[in-house]
C-alpha positions as CSV (number, residue, x, y, z in Angstrom):
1,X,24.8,37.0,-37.5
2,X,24.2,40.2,-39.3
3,X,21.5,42.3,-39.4
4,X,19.8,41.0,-42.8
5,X,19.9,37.6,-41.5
6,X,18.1,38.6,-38.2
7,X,15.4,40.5,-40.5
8,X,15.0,37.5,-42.4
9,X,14.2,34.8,-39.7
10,X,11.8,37.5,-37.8
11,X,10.0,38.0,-41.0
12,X,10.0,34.2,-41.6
13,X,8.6,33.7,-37.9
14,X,6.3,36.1,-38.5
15,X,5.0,34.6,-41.6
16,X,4.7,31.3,-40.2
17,X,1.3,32.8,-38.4
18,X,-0.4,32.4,-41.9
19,X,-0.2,28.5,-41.1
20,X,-2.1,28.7,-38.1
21,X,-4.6,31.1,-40.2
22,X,-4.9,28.6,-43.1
23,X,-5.6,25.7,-40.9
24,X,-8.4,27.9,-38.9
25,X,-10.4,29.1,-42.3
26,X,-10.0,25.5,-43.6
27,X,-11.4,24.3,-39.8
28,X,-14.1,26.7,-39.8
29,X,-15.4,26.3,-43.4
30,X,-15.6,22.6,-43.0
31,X,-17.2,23.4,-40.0
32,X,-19.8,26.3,-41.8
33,X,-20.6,23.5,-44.5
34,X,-21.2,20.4,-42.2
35,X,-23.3,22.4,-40.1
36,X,-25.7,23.6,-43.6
37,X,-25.6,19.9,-44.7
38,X,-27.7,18.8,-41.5
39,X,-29.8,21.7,-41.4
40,X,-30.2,23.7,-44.0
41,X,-32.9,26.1,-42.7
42,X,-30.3,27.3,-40.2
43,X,-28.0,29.0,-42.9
44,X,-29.3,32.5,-42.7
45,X,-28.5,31.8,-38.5
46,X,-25.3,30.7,-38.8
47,X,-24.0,33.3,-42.1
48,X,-23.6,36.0,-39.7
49,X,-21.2,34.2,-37.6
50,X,-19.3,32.8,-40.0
51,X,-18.5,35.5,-42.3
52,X,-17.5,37.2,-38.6
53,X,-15.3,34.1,-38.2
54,X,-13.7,34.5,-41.5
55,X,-12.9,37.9,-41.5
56,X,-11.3,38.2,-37.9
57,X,-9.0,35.4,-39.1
58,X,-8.1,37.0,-42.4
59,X,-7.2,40.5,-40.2
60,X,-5.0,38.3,-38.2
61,X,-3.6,37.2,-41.8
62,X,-3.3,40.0,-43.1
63,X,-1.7,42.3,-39.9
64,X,0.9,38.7,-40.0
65,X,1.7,39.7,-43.7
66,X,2.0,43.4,-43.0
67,X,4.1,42.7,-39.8
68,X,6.5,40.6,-42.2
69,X,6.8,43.0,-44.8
70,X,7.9,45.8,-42.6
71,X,10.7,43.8,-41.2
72,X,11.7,42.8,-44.2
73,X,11.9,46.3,-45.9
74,X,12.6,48.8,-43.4
């Protein structure tokens, strides 16, 4: 196996993260819009923690995509 095929599956392994990320924002959106749907005076409450929700999981996205990049093209 040479190197370029070793850099290829690592990035590919790497990139497989943004699955678990996809599935997690699609979880906790449902979850965010269930939630409002049975009481909507809570939505101010629970905006806080949700947009923190959302953007730890698109950090972890986006250090995935910046992890497989660099292996890729270094």
């Amino acid at each position: 196996m040479t190197t370029e095929v070793a850099r290829f599956i690592s990035a590919a392994i790497a990139a497989l993260v943004l699955y678990g990320v996809g599935s997690a924002m699609g979880n906790l959106f449902s979850n965010w819009i269930n939630s409002v749907a049975r009481n909507p005076e809570a939505d101010e409450k629970i905006k806080f923690a949700g947009m923190l929700g959302f953007a730890i999981t698109e950090s972890i996205a986006l250090l995935a995509f910046v992890v497989a990049m660099t292996i890729l093209f270094k």
